[in-house]
Each structure stands twice: as structure tokens, then as C-alpha cells.
N, C-alpha and C positions, 0 to 999 in steps of 0.2 A: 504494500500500500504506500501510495505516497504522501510524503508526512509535507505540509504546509504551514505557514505562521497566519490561522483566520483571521486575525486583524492587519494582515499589511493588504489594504484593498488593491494599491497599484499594483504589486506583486505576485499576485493570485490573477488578477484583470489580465495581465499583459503574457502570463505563462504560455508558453508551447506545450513543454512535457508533458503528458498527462492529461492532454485534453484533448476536446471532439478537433480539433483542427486540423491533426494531422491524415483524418480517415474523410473529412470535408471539402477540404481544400480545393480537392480534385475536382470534387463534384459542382461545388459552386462554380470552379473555374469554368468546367464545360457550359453552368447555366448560362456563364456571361455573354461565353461567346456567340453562341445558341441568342440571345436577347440581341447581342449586336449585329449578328447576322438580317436579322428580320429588321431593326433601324435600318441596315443600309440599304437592305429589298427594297422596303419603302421610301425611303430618300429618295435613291440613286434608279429603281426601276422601277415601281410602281407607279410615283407620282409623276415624273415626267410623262408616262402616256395615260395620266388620269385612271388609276386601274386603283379603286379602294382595296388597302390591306383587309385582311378579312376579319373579323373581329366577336369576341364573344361579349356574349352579356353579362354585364358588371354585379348584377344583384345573383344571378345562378351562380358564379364563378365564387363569388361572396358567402354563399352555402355551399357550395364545393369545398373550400377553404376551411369554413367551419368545421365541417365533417371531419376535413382531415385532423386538423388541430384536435377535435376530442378526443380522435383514436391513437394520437401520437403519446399524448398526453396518458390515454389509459396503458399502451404498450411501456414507456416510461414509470408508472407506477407500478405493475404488473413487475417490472424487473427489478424494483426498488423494494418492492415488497420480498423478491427474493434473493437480495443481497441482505437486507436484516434477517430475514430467518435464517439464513446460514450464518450471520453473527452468530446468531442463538444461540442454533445450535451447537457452535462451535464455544461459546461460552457456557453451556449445558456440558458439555464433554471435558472442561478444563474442570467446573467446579465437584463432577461428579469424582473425577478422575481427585481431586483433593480431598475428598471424604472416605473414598474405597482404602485411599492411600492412611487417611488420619488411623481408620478402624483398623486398618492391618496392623500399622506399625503398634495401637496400643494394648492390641487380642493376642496378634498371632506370630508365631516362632519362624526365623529368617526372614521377615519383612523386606531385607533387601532385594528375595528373590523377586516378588511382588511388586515390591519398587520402579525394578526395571521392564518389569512384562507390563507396568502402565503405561510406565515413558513408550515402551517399544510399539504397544495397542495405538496409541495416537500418532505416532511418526506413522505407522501402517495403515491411518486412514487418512492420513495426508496424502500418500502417495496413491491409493486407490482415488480418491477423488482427484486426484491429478492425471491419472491412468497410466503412472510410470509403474515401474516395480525397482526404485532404486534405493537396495534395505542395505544401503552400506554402512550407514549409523549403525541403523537396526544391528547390524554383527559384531558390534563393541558392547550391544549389552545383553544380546543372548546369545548362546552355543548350543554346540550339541545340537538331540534330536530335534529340540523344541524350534530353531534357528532354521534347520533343515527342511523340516515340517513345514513350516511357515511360507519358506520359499514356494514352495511345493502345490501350496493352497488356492482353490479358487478364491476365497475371500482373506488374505491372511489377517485381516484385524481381527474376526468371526473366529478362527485359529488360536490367536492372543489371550480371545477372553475365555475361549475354553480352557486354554493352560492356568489361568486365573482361578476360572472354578474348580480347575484340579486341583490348586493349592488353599483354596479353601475347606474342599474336601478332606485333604490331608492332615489338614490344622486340628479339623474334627474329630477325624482318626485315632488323634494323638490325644486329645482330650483338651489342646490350646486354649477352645473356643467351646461354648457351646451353640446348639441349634440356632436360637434367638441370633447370636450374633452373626451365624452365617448366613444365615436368611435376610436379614440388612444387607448385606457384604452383594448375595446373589441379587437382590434388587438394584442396589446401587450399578451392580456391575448391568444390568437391561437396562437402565438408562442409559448407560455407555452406549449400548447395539442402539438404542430409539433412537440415539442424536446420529449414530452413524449413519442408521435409514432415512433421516428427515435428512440429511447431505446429499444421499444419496439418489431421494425423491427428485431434492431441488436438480443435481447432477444428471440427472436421465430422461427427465420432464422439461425441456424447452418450451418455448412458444410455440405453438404450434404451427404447422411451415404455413397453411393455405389463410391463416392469420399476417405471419410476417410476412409473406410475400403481398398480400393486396396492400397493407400499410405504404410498402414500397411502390405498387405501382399508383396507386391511388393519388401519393406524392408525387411521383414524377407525372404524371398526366396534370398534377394542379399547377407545378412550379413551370413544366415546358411549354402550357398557355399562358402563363401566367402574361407573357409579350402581347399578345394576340387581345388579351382586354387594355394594357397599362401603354404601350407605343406609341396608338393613336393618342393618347390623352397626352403625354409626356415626352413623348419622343426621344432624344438620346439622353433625358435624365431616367429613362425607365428601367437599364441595365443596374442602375446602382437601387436600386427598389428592389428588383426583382434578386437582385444578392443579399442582400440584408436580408428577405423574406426565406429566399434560399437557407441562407447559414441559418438563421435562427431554427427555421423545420428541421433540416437535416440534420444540425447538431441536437435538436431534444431526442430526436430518434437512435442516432449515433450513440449518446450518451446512454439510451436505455439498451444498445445491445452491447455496450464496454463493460455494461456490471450483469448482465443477466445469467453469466455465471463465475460468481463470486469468489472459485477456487483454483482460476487459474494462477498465471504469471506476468498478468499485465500487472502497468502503474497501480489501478483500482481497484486490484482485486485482494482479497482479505490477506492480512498479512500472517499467513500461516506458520510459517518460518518461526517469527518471534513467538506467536504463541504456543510455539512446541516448544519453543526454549525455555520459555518464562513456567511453563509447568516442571520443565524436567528440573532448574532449580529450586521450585517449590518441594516436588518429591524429595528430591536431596537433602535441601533443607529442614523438613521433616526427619531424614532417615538422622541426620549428623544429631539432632537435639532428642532423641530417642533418650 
């Protein structure tokens, strides 16, 4: 995620990095040219042999417009709505991951093993919602079968927290812990898999295609007349309207498919990274003050 100072307005205002501009640019450029083409039809050939440009009506084109604007607007919340729920989620899975972590360390015998099969369960669903499988962390804090296994797995976070409830299991065995406490232990740990599935919902469930693709064409049919109603009226000041009208649509749109899924590797997507970090030295710091 890219980190910003909210109060420096100029700063924020005038940024390249991280914004709709570099995915716009293009497109507005073509609108321009595309608007000053039709100026000079009309200039240069049309009006010298008296041949009206052809023109649409202002009040339709004006609910054309409308229309698009509420769908953009809704496509834009729609993906807004699911870059917070994968916060959530993602802060559903750090806090649970702090509790499973609390109750091991203060029940149950080797906590450290625990320790690191939570750290390991969350780096392992970073990278499934990323669709890599790169558990090279992961092999500094498990071995063996368990490490092996893992690789091996279709789901390997699903893997993780079985080895989890193995050691809960064994705690039991042992007489560590009794029932009550593992039956919290096993709860906490299905919150784990809920928040993994609710990533995984938002991760598999896009916008639907016959949704985003009218958005898109719906826009380019309003913004490529848009000449065709503003030329006649404005003549060669209609290209700089029809750009501004341009960037402002296509960047709200833009922006709502830079976050609509939350866990990749752009500028704006959740910063996963740190919050894998920032739990594993919570767990630590846990296990050290045992």
C-alpha cells in the first residue's frame, strides 16, 4: 500500500505514483484526438460546402451521461466495499491469530511449536490469495513432514491449521489442557479458515464480466459523442471539455478496478507484507514474555 502525508493537499493533488493517471492517460489522449478530429471535419470540410456536422440531442445525451455516472459510481463502491472487507478480514485473521497464540502459550506444553505453525498459516494464505506458492519463509519455520506436506497440499493454509489441531489434540492427550480449553482453541482456530474463505470469496468473485464490460462500453459510446453534441456549440474549446469529462469518468472507473482486488501487488492494494510481519513479532513477543 502506498503510504501518503493526508494533509499535504499539493502533494497528494499533483502525484503520478499510485494513481488513475497512468492507466488514463492513454485513453483520454485518444478522446482528444478523436474531438479534434471532428473540429477540423467541421472547420476545414464540412462548413466550407455548407454540409451540417451531424449532431445529437443535448437533453438525451444528458441522460445518457446520467446513467453512466450512476453505474460508475455503483461499480466504484461495489469494489470499495470489497477492498474493506478484505481489511477485515485480514484484521479478523491477525486478531484471531493473537488469541489462539495468547491461549496456547498460557495452557499448552511447546507453544513455540504453535507459534510458528501460526506465523506459517498466515504467510500461507498470503500467498494462496496471491496465487504464488513461494513458502520460502515458510521453510525457516517448519521442517520435516509437516513443511513437506504443506508443499504438497491443495490448500496448504487448510494443511497448517490441521497441524494446529493436531497439537491441540496432543496437548489433551497429555492432560496440558483440558476439553473447555480446547474447544476455544478449535473455535478460534475456524475463524482462522472463515476469514481465509471470506479472502477467498472476495478473490474468486469479481464483477461480473457482462456487468464490467457494458460499464465500459456504455462509457465509450457517451465520451466518443460526446463531440457530436459539444462542437457545434463550442467549437475548438470542446476538446478541453470533453477531456476533463473524459478523465474525471474514466478515472472513477479506473480507480474502482485498481482496488477490486485488494491482495494483489499494486500501489493500493492491502499491505500484506507488513501485516505478516507485525503478527509474527506479536507471536514472538508473546512466546519471549512466556
Amino acid at each position: 500500500m502506498l503510504e501518503y502525508d493526508r494533509y499535504s493537499f499539493w502533494k497528494v493533488t499533483f502525484s503520478f505514483s499510485g494513481t488513475v493517471l497512468p492507466g488514463v492517460l492513454g485513453r483520454v489522449g485518444l478522446l482528444i484526438l478523436f474531438s479534434l478530429a471532428i473540429c477540423a471535419t467541421n472547420d476545414f470540410v464540412l462548413i466550407p460546402y455548407k454540409i451540417p456536422l451531424p449532431t445529437l440531442d443535448q437533453f438525451g445525451h444528458t441522460v445518457l451521461g446520467t446513467s453512466v455516472g450512476l453505474l460508475i459510481v455503483f461499480r466504484t463502491n461495489s469494489s470499495s466495499n470489497r477492498y474493506w472487507d478484505g481489511r477485515s478480514h485480514w484484521g479478523m485473521l491477525v486478531n484471531t491469530s493473537r488469541n489462539l497464540m495468547r491461549l496456547a502459550n498460557v495452557y499448552g506444553k511447546n507453544s513455540a511449536e504453535v507459534a510458528t505453525l501460526i506465523t506459517a498459516y498466515v504467510l500461507a494464505v498470503k500467498e494462496v490469495l496471491r496465487g504464488t506458492r513461494n513458502f520460502g519463509f515458510i521453510s525457516n519455520l517448519l521442517t520435516g513432514r509437516i513443511y513437506t506436506n504443506m508443499t504438497k497440499a491443495n490448500n496448504p493454509p487448510a494443511y497448517i491449521a490441521q497441524a494446529i489441531s493436531e497439537w491441540i489434540r496432543g496437548n489433551v492427550k497429555d492432560g496440558q489442557f483440558d476439553y473447555s480449553i480446547a474447544a476455544r482453541m478449535e473455535e478460534l482456530l475456524s475463524r482462522l479458515l472463515d476469514s481465509q474463505g471470506g479472502c477467498e470469496k472476495i478473490l474468486k468473485t469479481p464483477l461480473p464480466f457482462v456487468y464490467a464490460s457494458f460499464i465500459k462500453q456504455l462509457l465509450v459510446l457517451y465520451l466518443f459523442s460526446l463531440p457530436f453534441v459539444l462542437v457545434p456549440k463550442m467549437d475548438w474549446a470542446a476538446p478541453l471539455v470533453i477531456a476533463a469529462l473524459g478523465f474525471g469518468l474514466l478515472g472513477i472507473e479506473e480507480a474502482g478496478v485498481e482496488i477490486e482486488n485488494p491482495f494483489g501487488l499494486q500501489v493500493n492494494d492491502l499491505p500484506l507484507e507488513k501485516i505478516c510481519e507485525m503478527l509474527a513479532r506479536d507471536v514472538n513477543s508473546l512466546m519471549e514474555l512466556k
